[in-house]
C-alpha positions as CSV (number, residue, x, y, z in Angstrom):
1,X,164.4,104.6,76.1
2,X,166.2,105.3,79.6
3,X,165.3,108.6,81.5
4,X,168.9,109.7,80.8
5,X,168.2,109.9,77.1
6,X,165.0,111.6,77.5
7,X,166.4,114.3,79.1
8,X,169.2,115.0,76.7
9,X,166.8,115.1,73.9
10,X,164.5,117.4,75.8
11,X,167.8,119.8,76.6
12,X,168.3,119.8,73.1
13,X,165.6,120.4,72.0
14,X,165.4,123.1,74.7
15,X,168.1,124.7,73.5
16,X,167.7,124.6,70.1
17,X,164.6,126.2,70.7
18,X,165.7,129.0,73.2
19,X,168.6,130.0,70.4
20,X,166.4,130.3,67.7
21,X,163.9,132.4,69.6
22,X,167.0,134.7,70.3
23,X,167.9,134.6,66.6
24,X,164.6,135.6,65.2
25,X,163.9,138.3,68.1
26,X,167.8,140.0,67.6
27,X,167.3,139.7,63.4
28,X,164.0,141.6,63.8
29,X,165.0,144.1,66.4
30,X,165.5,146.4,63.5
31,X,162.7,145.8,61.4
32,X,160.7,145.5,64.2
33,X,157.7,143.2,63.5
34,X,156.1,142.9,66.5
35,X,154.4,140.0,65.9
36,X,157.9,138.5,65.1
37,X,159.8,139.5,68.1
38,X,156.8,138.2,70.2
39,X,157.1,134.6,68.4
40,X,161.0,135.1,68.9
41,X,160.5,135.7,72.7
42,X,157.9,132.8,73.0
43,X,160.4,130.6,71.8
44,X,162.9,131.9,73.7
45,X,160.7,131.3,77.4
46,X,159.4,127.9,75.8
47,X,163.0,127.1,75.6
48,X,164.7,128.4,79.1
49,X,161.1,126.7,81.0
50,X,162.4,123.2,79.4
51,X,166.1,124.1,80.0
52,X,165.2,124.4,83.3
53,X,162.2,121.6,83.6
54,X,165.9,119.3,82.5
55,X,167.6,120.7,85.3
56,X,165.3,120.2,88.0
57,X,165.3,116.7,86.4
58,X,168.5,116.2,86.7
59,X,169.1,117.3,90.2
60,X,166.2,114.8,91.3
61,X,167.7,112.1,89.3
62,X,171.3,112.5,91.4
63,X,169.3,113.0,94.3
64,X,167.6,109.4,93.9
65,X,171.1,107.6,92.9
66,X,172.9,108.3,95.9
């Protein structure tokens, strides 16, 4: 598996991740479960920190082609 395909996968999953966190925090916010909202907004950083772990990637990786 080529670097390239890694990091897709891991924006993804990155993604996926970050959006979930935001649905489970914003579906709680009236209930308000704290323990919830704090799993919500762990996913949520665990997802921008690979978001932008990819784009740092990225960058480097057009960096080395040229």
């Amino acid at each position: 598996m080529n670097k390239k395909t890694l990091n897709t996968i891991c924006f993804i999953v990155s993604v996926v991740l970050f959006v979930w966190g935001f649905i489970i925090t914003a579906a709680n916010m009236r209930t308000s479960f704290l323990s919830i909202i704090i799993v919500g907004v762990t996913y949520m950083v665990i997802g921008a920190a690979g978001f932008l772990y990819v784009l740092t990637l990225f960058n480097k990786n057009n960096q080395d082609d040229e």
